[in-house]
C-alpha positions, -999 to +999 in steps of 0.1 A: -048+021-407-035+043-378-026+020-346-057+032-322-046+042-288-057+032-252-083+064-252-101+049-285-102+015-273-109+013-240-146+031-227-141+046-193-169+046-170-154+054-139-152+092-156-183+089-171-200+117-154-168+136-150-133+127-143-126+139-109-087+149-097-075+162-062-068+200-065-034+193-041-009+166-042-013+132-024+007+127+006+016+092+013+025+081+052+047+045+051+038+030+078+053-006+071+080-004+096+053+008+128+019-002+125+027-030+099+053-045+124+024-052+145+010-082+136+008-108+155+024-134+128+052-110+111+086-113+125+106-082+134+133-074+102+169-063+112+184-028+108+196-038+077+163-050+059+148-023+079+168+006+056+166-017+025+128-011+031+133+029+037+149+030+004+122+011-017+100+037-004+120+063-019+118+046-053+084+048-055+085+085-042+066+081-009+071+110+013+068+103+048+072+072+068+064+061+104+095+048+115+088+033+149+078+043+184+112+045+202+097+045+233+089+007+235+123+002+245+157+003+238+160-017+205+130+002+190+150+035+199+182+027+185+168+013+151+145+044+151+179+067+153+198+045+128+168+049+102+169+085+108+206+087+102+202+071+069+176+096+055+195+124+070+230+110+060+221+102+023+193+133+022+162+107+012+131+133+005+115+108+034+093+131+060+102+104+090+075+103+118+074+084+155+042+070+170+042+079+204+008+077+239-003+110+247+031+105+276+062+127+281+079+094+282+070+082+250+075+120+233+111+123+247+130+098+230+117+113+194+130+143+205+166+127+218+166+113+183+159+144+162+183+168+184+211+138+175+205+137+140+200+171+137+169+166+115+128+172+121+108+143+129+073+146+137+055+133+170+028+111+162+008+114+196-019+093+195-053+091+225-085+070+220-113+090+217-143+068+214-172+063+240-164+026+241-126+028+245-131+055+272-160+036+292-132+004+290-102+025+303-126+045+331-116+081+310-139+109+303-135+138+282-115+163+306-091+139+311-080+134+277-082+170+270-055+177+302-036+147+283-035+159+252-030+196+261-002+186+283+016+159+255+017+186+231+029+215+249+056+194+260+065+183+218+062+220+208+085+225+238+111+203+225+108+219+191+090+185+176+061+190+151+030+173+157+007+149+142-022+147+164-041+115+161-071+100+177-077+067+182-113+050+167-124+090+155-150+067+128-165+057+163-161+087+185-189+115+192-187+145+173-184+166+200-152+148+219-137+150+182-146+191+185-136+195+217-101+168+211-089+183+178-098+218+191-070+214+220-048+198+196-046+226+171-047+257+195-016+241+217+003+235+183-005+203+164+001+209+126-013+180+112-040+160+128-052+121+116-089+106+114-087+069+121-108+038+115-087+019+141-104-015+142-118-011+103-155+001+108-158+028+085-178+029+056-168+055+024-201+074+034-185+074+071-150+087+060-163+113+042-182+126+063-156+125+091-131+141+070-151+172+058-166+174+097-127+172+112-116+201+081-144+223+093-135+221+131-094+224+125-094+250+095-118+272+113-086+277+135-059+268+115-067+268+076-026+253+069-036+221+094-033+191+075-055+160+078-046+124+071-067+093+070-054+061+084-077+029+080-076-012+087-093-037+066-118-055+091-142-053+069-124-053+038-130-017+030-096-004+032-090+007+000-125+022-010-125+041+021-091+059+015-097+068-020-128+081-003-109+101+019-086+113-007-118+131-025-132+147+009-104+162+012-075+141+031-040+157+023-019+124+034-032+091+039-013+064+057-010+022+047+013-006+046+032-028+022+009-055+017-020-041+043+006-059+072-013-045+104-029-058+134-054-084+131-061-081+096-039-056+084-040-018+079-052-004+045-024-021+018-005+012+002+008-009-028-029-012-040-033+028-030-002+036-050-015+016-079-052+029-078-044+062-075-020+059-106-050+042-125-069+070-118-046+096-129-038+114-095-005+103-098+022+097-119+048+079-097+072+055-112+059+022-096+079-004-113+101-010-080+062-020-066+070-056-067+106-059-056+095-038-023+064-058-022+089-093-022+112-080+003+087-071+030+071-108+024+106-126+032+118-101+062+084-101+076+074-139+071+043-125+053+036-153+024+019-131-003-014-152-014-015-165-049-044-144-056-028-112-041-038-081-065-014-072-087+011-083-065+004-124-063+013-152-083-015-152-105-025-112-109-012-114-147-012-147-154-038-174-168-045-209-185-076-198-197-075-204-237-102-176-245-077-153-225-051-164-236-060-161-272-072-124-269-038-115-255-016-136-280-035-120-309-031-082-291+007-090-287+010-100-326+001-061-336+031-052-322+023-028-291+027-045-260+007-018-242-022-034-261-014-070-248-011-053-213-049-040-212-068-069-233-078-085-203-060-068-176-075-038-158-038-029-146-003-025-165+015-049-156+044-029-170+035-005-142+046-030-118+081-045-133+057-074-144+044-088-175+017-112-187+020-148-184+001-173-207+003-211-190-008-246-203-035-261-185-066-283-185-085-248-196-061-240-223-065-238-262-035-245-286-029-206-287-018-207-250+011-235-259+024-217-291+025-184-270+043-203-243+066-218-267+072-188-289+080-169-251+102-196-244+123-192-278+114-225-292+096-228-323+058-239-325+062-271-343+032-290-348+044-322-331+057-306-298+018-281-298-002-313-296+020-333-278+015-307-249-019-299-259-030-335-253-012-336-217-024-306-207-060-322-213-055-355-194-044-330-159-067-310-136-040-284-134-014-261-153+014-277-166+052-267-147+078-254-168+099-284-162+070-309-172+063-293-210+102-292-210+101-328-205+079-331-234+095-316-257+125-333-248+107-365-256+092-353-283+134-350-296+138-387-283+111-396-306+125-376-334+156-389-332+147-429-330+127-428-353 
């Protein structure tokens, strides 16, 4: 019998009315070592994690990262020029960008850094825009528009391109986002960025933002990119990107492991992964968890157990059903198969691989797949030995504790 592929075995009904793909590549905006770096629990990493970071996001071909808003003072400008040396110096394909107020002081030191390294970095100048912010901060519409009219011309002056972003746009009137992106783009912003700054959008919401915010900035400009940038409040990060991805979004921004204020910004590992899964795609994401580990020790960020495809426990079960099903896939002898029995993600993908364990949940196939993983032979004495422990505990077994029984299970051999 021919071996049946992953197209014959697996129904898809996410395309069942149509697979749907973006007609442009996906843009990715890092935005671990800004926005990310603002959480009120992570520490600050060095200069040298810092560029260890930079590089992972090389090896997973993202193309533009924020790398921090020099303006905050003087060790956030000199980390911010020695992470643009090292993509000029060793010619990363990283687009580097600086958050930066609607304020010449803020918009300066990008442009000191640039004219130093001799290399482009775009201005992200960013103004909130919605009716509550500007009732709290005593604004109205004019003023911003002065603001933002005046931050810009002074960017373009200093040869900086410009991302435009609004603050809280899912929450702002449509006509201050007319009237806001209108200045923008006519004073020379190239890019502009739609954000759900304290995580109230809806996938309904973003799309209809993003294909508003295209009508008002192409009518203009048709070569103005937008990007989406979104937090997690309400836990609808990741929908709401992919659902700016189909309005329309060119580049859309996130973290390494959805770091952010409050509760995080939108988590760019699970974009990365999801947008693989869906075929829009087809970066080599096995450096995923290695990036995903370093961030969680430089930052202090513990990743939960539970984490998506990143925790603990994303391949992993006790379960013996489970278990079984994957043990049996594995024993035809195509590990993609053993991947996608009960796993809706590769753990290949990811640098990772399944793991059977031995718990109170287990069946006898979960301890000869452990021991046959382990390079010990399944002998009968040693599977019910650990069968029957595993039973008696309202947990999985360690390593080091079916270890321990087999090495009794010697002991026993051997005296008697």
């Amino acid at each position: 019998m021919e071996p049946l592929n992953e197209r014959d075995l697996i129904y898809d009904w996410n395309t069942h009315d149509g697979a749907w793909k973006p007609d442009k590549r996906i843009e990715f905006d890092d935005e671990t070592l800004r926005d990310g770096l603002q959480s009120p629990s992570v520490t600050d990493p060095s200069i040298d994690d810092k560029i260890r970071v930079l590089h992972y996001m090389h090896q997973l071909g993202i193309q533009s990262a924020n790398i921090g808003l020099p303006g905050a003072g003087p060790r956030a400008r000199a980390d911010v020029l020695r992470l643009a040396h090292e993509i000029a110096d060793n010619k990363l394909p990283i687009y580097p960008n600086c958050a930066a107020r609607t304020v010449e002081a803020d918009i300066l030191p990008i442009a000191e850094t640039s004219q130093k390294v001799g290399m482009a970095i775009e201005a992200a100048t960013f103004i909130g825009s919605s009716p509550i912010r500007q009732y709290a901060e005593e604004w109205n519409i004019d003023f911003l528009l002065r603001t933002v009219a005046r931050a810009i011309t002074f960017a373009v002056k200093h040869e900086l391109p410009v991302m435009f972003v609004t603050e809280d746009t899912i929450r702002s009137h449509p006509d201050d986002i007319r009237a806001l992106y209108t200045t923008a783009v006519n004073y020379g912003a190239k890019r502009v960025v739609c954000c759900d700054t304290v995580g109230h959008a809806t996938p309904r919401g973003v799309q209809a933002l993003i294909r508003f915010v295209s009508e008002v900035v192409h009518a203009i400009d048709p070569a103005v990119k937008i990007d989406w940038h979104g937090h997690k409040d309400r836990s609808l990060s990741m929908t709401n990107t992919l659902a700016a991805i189909e309005a329309g979004a060119d580049r859309v921004h996130g973290t390494m492991l959805g770091i952010g204020e409050r509760v995080g910004n939108t988590p760019l590992d699970l974009v990365l992964v999801n947008c693989k899964l869906l075929g829009w795609i087809d970066n080599d994401l096995t450096a995923l968890k290695n990036y995903a580990d370093l961030v969680s020790q430089v930052c202090a960020v513990p990743i939960p157990v539970n984490y998506p495809v990143l925790g603990r426990d994303a391949f992993r079960t006790g379960t013996g059903v489970h278990a079984a099903a994957i043990a049996k896939a594995k024993k035809k002898g195509q590990d993609w198969l053993a991947d996608r029995v009960y796993s809706g993600v590769p753990a290949g993908w990811v640098g990772r691989k399944q793991e059977i364990d031995i718990g109170h949940m287990s069946g006898e196939s979960n301890v000869i797949f452990w021991l046959n993983e382990h390079g010990y032979e399944p002998k009968r004495p040693w599977v019910e030995a650990i069968f029957s422990k595993a039973k008696t505990i309202n947990r999985n077994l360690t390593d080091a504790e079916i270890l321990a029984i087999i090495k009794s299970q010697n002991d026993l051999n051997q005296n008697n």
